[in-house]
C-alpha positions as CSV (number, residue, x, y, z in Angstrom):
1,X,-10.7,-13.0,-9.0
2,X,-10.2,-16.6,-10.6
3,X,-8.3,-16.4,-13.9
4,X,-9.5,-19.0,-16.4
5,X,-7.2,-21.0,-18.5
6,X,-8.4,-19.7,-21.7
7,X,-5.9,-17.8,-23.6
8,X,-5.6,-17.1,-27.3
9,X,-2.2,-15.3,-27.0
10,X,-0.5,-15.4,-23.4
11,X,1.4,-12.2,-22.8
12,X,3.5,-12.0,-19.6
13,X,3.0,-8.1,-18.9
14,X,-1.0,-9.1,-18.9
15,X,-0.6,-10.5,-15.6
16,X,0.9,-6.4,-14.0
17,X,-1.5,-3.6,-13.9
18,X,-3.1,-4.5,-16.7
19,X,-4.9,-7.7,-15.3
20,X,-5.3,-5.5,-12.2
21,X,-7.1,-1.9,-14.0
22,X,-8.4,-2.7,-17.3
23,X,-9.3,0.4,-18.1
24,X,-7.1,2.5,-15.9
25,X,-9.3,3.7,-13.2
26,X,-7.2,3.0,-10.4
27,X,-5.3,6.7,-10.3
28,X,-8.6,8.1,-10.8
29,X,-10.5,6.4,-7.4
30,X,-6.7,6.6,-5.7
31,X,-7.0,10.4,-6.4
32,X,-10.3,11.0,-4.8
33,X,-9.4,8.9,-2.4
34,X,-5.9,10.2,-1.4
35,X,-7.9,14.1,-1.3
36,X,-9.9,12.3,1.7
37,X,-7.2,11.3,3.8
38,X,-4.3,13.9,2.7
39,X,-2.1,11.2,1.0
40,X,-1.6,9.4,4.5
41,X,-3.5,6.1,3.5
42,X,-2.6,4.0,0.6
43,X,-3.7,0.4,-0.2
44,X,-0.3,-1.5,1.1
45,X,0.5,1.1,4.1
46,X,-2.2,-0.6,6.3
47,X,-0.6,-2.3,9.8
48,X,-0.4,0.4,12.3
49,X,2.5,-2.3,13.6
50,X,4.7,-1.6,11.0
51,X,4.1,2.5,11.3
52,X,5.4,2.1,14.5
53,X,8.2,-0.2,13.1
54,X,9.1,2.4,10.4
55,X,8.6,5.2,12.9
56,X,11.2,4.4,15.7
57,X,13.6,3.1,13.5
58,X,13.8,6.2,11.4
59,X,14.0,7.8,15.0
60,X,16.6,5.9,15.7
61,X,18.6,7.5,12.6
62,X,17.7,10.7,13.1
63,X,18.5,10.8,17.0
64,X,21.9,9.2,16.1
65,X,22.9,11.6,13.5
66,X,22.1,14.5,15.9
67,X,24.0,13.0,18.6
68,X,27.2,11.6,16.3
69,X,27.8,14.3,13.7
70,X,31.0,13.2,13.4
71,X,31.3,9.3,13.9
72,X,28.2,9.6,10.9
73,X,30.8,12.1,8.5
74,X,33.5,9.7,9.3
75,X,31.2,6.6,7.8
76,X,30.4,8.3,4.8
77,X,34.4,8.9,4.2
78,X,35.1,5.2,5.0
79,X,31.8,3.4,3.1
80,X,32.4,3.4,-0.8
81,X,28.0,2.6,-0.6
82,X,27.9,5.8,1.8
83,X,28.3,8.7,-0.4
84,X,25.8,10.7,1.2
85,X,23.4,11.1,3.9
86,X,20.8,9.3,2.1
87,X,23.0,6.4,1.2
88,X,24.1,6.3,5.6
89,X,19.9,6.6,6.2
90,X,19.1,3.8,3.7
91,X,22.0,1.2,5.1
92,X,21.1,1.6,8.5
93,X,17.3,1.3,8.2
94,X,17.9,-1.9,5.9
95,X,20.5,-3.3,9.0
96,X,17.4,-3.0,11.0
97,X,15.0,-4.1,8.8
98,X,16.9,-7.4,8.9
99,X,17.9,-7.3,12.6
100,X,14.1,-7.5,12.9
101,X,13.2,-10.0,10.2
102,X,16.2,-12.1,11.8
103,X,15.1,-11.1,15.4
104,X,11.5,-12.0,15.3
105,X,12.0,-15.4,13.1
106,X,13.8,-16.6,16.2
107,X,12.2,-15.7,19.2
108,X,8.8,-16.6,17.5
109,X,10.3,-20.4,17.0
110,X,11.2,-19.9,20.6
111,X,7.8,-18.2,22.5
112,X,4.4,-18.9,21.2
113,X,3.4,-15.5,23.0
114,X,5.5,-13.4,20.6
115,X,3.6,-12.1,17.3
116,X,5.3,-12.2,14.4
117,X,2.3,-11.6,12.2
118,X,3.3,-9.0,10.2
119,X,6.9,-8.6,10.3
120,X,7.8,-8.7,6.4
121,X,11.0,-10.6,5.5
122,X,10.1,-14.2,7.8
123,X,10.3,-16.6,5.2
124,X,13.4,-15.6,3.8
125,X,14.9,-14.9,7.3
126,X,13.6,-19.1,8.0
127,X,15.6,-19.8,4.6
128,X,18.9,-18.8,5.5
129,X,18.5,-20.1,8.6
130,X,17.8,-23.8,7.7
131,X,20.2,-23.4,4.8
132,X,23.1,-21.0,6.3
133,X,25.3,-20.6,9.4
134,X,25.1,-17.8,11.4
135,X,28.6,-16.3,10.1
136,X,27.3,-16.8,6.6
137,X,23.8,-14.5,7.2
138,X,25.5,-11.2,6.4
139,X,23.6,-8.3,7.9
140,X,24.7,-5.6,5.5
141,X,23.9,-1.7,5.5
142,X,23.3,-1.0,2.2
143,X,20.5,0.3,-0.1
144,X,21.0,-2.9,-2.2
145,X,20.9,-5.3,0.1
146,X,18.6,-6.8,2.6
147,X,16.7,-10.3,3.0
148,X,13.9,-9.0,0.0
149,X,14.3,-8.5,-3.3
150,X,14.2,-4.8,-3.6
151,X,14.3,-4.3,0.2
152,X,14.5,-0.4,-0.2
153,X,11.2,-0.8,-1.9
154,X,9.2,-3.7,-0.7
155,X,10.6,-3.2,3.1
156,X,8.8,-1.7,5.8
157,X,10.5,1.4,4.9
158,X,9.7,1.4,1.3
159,X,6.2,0.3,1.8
160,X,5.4,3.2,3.8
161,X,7.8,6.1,2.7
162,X,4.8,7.8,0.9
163,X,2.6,8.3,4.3
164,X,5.6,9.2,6.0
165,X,6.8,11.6,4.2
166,X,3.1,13.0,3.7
167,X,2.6,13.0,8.0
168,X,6.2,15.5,7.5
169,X,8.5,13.2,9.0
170,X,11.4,13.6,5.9
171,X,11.2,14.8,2.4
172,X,12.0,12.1,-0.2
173,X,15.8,12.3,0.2
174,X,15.3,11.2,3.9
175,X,16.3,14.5,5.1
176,X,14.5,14.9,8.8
177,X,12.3,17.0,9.6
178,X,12.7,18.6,12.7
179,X,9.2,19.5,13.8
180,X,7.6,16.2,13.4
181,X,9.8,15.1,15.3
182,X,9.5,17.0,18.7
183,X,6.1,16.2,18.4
184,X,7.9,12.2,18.5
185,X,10.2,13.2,21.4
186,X,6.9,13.8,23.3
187,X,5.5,10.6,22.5
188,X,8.9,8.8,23.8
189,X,9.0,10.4,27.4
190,X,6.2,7.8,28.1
191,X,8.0,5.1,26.3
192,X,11.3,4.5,28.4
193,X,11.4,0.9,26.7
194,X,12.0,2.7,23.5
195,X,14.7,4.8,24.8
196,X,16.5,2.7,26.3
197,X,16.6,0.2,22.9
198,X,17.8,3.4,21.2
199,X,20.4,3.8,23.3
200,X,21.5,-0.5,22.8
201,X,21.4,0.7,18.3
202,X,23.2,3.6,18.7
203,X,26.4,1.5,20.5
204,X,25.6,-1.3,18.2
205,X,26.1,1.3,15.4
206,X,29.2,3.0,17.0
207,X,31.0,0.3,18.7
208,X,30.5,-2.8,16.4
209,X,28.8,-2.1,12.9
210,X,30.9,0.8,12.0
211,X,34.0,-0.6,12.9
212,X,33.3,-3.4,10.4
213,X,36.7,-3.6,8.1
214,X,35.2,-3.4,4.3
215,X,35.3,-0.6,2.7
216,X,32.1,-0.8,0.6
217,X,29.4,-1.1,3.2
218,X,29.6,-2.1,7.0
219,X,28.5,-5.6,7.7
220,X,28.3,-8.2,10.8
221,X,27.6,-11.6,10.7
222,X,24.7,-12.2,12.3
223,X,26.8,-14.7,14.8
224,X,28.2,-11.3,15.3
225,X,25.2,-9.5,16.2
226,X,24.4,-12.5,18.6
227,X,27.7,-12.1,20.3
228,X,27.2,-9.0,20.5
229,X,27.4,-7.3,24.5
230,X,24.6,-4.9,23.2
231,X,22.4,-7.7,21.6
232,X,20.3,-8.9,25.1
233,X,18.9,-5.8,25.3
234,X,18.3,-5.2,21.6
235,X,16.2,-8.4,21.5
236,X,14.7,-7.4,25.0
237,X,13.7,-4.2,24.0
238,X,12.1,-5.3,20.5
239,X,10.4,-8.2,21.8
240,X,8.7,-5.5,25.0
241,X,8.3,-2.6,22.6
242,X,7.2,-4.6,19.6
243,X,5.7,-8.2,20.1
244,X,2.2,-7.7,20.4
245,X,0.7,-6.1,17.5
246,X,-1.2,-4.0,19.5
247,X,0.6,-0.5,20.5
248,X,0.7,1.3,23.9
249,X,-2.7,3.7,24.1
250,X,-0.4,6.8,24.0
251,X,0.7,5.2,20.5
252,X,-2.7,4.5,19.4
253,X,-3.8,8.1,20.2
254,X,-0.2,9.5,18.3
255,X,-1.3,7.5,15.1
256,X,-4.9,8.6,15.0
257,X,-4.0,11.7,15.2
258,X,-0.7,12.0,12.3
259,X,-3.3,10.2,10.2
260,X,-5.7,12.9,10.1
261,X,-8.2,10.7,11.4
262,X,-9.5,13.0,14.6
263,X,-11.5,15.6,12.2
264,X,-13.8,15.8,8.6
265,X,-14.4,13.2,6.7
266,X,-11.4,11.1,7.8
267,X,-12.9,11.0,11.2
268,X,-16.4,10.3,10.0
269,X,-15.5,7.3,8.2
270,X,-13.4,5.9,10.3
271,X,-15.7,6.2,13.0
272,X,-18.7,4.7,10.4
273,X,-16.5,1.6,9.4
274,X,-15.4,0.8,13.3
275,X,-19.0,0.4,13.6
276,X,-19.4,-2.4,10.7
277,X,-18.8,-6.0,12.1
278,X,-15.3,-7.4,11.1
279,X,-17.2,-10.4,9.7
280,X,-18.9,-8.3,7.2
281,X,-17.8,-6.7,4.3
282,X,-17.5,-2.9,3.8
283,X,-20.5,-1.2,2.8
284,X,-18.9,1.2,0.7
285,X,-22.3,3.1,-0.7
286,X,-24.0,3.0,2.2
287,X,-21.1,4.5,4.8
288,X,-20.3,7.5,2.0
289,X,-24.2,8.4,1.7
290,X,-24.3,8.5,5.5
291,X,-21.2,10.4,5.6
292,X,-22.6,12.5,3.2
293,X,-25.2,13.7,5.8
294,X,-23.2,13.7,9.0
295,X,-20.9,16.4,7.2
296,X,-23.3,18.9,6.6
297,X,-21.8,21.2,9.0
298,X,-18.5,20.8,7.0
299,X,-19.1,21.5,3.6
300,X,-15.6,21.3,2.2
301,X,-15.7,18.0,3.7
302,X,-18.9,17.4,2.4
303,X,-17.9,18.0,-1.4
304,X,-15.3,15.2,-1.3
305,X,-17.3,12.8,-0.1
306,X,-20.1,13.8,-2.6
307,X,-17.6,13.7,-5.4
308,X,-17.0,10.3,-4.7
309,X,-20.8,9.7,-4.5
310,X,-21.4,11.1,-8.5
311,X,-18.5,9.4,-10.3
312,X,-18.5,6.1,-8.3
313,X,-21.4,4.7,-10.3
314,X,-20.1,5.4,-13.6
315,X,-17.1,3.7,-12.7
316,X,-18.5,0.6,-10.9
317,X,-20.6,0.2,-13.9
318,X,-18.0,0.5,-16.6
319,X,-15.9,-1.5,-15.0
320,X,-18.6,-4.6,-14.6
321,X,-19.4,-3.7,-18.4
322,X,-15.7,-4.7,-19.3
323,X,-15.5,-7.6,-17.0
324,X,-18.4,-9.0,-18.5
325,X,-17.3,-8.8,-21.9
326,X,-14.1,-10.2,-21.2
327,X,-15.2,-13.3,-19.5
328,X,-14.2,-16.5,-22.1
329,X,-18.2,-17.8,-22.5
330,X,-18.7,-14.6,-23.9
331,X,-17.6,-15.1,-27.8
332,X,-19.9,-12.5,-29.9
333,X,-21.6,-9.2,-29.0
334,X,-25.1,-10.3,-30.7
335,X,-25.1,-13.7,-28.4
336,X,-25.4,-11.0,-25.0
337,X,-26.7,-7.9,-27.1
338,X,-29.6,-7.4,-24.7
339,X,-27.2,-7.2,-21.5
340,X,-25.1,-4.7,-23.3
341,X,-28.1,-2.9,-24.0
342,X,-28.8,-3.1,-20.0
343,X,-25.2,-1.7,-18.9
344,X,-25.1,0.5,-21.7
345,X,-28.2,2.5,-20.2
346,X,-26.4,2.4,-16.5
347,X,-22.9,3.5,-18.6
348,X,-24.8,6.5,-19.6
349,X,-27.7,7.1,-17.2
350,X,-24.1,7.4,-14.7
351,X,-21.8,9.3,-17.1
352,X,-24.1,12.8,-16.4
353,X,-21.7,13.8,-13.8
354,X,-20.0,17.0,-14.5
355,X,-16.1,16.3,-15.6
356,X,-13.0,17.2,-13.7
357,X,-10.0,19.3,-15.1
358,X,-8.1,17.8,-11.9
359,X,-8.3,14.4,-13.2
360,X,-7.7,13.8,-17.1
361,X,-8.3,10.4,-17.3
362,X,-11.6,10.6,-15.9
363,X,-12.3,12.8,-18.6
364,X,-11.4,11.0,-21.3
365,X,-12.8,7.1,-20.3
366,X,-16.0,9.6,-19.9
367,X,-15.6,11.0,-23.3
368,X,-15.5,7.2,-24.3
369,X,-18.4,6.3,-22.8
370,X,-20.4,8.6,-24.4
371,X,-19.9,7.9,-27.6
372,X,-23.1,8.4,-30.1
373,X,-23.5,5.2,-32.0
374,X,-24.9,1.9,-32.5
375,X,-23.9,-0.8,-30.1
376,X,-20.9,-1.8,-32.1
377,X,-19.6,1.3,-32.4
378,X,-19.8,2.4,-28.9
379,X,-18.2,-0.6,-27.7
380,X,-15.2,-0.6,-29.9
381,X,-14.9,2.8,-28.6
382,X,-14.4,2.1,-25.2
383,X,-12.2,-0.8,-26.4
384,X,-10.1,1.6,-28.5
385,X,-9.7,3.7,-25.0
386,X,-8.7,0.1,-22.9
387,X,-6.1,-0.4,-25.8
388,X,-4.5,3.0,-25.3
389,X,-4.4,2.1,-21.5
390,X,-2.5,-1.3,-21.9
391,X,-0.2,0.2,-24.7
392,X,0.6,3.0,-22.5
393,X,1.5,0.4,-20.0
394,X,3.8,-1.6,-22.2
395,X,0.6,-4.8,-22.2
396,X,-1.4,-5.5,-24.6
397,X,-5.4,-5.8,-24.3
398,X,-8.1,-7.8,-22.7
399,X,-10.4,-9.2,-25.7
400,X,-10.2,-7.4,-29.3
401,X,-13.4,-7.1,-31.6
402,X,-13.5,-8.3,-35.0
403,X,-15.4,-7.2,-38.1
404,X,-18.6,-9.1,-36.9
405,X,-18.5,-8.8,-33.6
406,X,-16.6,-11.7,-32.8
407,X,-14.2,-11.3,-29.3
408,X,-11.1,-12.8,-29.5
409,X,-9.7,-13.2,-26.1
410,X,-6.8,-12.8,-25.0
411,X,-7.2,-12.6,-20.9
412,X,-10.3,-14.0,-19.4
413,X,-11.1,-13.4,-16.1
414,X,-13.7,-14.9,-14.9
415,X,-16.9,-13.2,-12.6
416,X,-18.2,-14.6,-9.3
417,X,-21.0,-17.0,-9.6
418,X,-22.9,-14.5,-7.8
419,X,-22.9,-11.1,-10.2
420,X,-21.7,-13.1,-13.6
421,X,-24.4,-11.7,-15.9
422,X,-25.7,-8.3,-15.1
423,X,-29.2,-9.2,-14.0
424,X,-27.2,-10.4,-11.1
425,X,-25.4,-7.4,-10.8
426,X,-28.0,-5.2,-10.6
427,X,-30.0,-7.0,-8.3
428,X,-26.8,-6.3,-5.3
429,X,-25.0,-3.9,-6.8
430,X,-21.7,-3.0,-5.3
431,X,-18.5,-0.5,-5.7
432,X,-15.5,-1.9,-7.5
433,X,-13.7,1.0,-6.0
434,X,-12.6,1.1,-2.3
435,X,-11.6,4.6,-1.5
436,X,-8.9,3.2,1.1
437,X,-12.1,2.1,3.3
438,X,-10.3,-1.4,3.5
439,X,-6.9,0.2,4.3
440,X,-9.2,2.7,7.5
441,X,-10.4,-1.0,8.3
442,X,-7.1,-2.4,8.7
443,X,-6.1,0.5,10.9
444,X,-8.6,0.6,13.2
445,X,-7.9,-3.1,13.8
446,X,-4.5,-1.6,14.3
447,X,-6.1,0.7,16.7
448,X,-8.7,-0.6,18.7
């Protein structure tokens, strides 16, 4: 999207969800969505690299905790940050986080054949190298630290806590769960590599980090970590087990499987979009309605995917309708009355699907949309509903009408060249919405 200069009244907060989901339809296509694939699929969670990131080193914690019951008791007495097993879990997957962030910033400066694309934290980990020595880049274990702001959020971990805790590997606490797990322990008899780099964390964690002196967290300089007896392997076994952003086939096979995507409608559309050239953008329409008819052997499957079929059109269409309205060239309903008129008929020819007690907010931007009235009316109407939205959101709104008409403008995003009026539009209509087809994209890249 290219934002235009043209502001009225510039609001900070306009440029957070509100510049992102006018209207608020992004928990109602997430929620259809999320019913296809289980909740194992979101728009960030998307590099099958970084599952397998998150995956081991949560492994890592959980096989040390069973081994060390008590070195991990004694921690949480020592650590003022470690008051409980979540606080332990947290430090030591943030330690790791920037062992790795810290790890692959050097050995990609030092071997072209290692991939670092990816690997979240690489600017900041080049920053305190050009600006620190290694005993001042602190490696600390702590839920408020790490090299990103927010690391327990923004981190590999934080980014894809949702899917893992939806796949049943811990509950939101971090508290493991053991049968996911076995089904791990499987998957690790064929990867010695990772073993054996277990076995280098664990007497990292045991011999070195947790016999750091402060009392608040443990810490080791990251000369520390260097000099550490434990470190060549550490860094052999990363770089082996994780520097080509391709996984092991066993891996590849694990993933498609914990996220769902061997049966129904998962399956079908992964297996639809693999077949689309990279070079060309998703289909969206077009892989649901086939979909649609390869599922007719599964009709529970069948009825998502045809849910997504009847509401999609109402809310690509209302959408565009806002859009258009809020671009800045657009100053006065009457000067665009007949292209109103157009959307308008879509609005409502689209609006005749049957509501949804499941999903509120669909109901109600329907309930907006088909409001009786002239023009005017029906427009403030649905302006009245993106009001509530932004309010509700602590932002403030789009455009605002006034007595005659008039739009006052207070973000104007402006529309592609290619679909700015609605003639346009219709002529190659497309989805707004993605349904996480991007994100199955991005995995089977991952996968293939």
């Amino acid at each position: 999207m290219t934002v235009s200069p043209f502001f009225t009244t510039p609001d900070p907060d306009l440029f957070q969800e509100s510049a992102l989901d006018p209207l608020g339809i992004m928990p109602i296509w997430m929620h259809y969505g999320q019913s296809l694939f289980n909740n194992r699929l979101t728009t960030i969670a998307n590099d099958v690299r970084i599952f397998n990131f998150n995956l081991f080193h949560h492994y890592v914690l959980f096989d040390f905790i069973r081994q060390y019951p008590e070195i991990s008791h004694q921690a949480k007495e020592k650590y003022r940050d470690w008051r409980n097993d979540t606080d332990l879990k947290t430090g030591l997957i943030i330690f790791l986080e920037q062992l790795v962030s810290h790890l692959f910033y050097e050995q990609g400066e030092a071997n072209p054949s290692v991939d670092t694309i990816g690997i979240l934290g690489l600017n900041k980990a080049r920053l305190a190298h050009t600006t620190l020595t290694l005993d001042q880049i602190m490696l600390r274990a702590s839920k408020s630290s790490g090299l990103l702001r927010n690391q327990i959020a923004l981190g590999m971990n934080g980014r894809y806590k949702g899917p893992m805790m939806n796949m049943g590997y811990f509950d939101r606490s971090y508290s493991y769960l053991p049968k996911s797990w076995d089904g791990f322990e499987r998957v690790m008899i064929h990867w010695p590599e990772a073993r054996n780099l277990t076995k280098s964390l664990h007497q990292l964690f045991q011999k070195e980090l947790l016999q750091s002196p402060g009392r608040t967290s443990p810490q080791l300089s990251l000369r520390a970590v260097r000099n550490s007896k434990y470190y060549r392997k550490i860094k052999e076994g990363y770089i082996f087990c994780f520097g080509k952003s391709k996984p092991p086939d066993f891996l590849r096979a694990y993933w498609k499987d914990q996220l769902g995507l061997n049966s129904g409608a998962p399956s079908v559309l992964y297996k639809l979009v693999s077949k689309q050239p990279l070079k060309q953008s998703i289909q969206h329409e077009n892989i649901f309605k086939e979909a649609y008819k390869i599922l007719q052997s599964e009709s529970s499957e069948q009825k998502k995917v045809k849910r997504i079929l009847e509401i999609e059109p109402f809310l690509s269409s209302i959408e565009y309708l806002f859009r258009y309205l809020a671009q800045p060239g657009i100053r006065n309903i009457s000067d665009v009355s007949q292209e109103i008129e157009l959307l308008k008929s879509e609005v409502l020819r689209s609006s005749e699907t049957h509501p949804d007690v499941s999903v509120p907010r669909l109901n109600s931007l329907m309930g907006s949309a088909k409001w009786t009235g002239d023009l005017y009316s029906w427009l403030r109407n649905i302006q009245a509903y993106h009001h509530q939205v932004s309010l509700a959101r602590g932002g403030s709104p789009w455009f605002e009408f006034d007595s005659d008409g008039g739009i006052k403008h207070h973000y104007a995003p402006l529309l592609n060249d290619s679909y700015d009026t609605p003639q346009k539009y219709f002529s190659k209509p497309f989805w707004w919405h993605t349904y996480y087809l991007e994100t199955l994209r991005s995995v089977q890249i991952g996968l293939s």
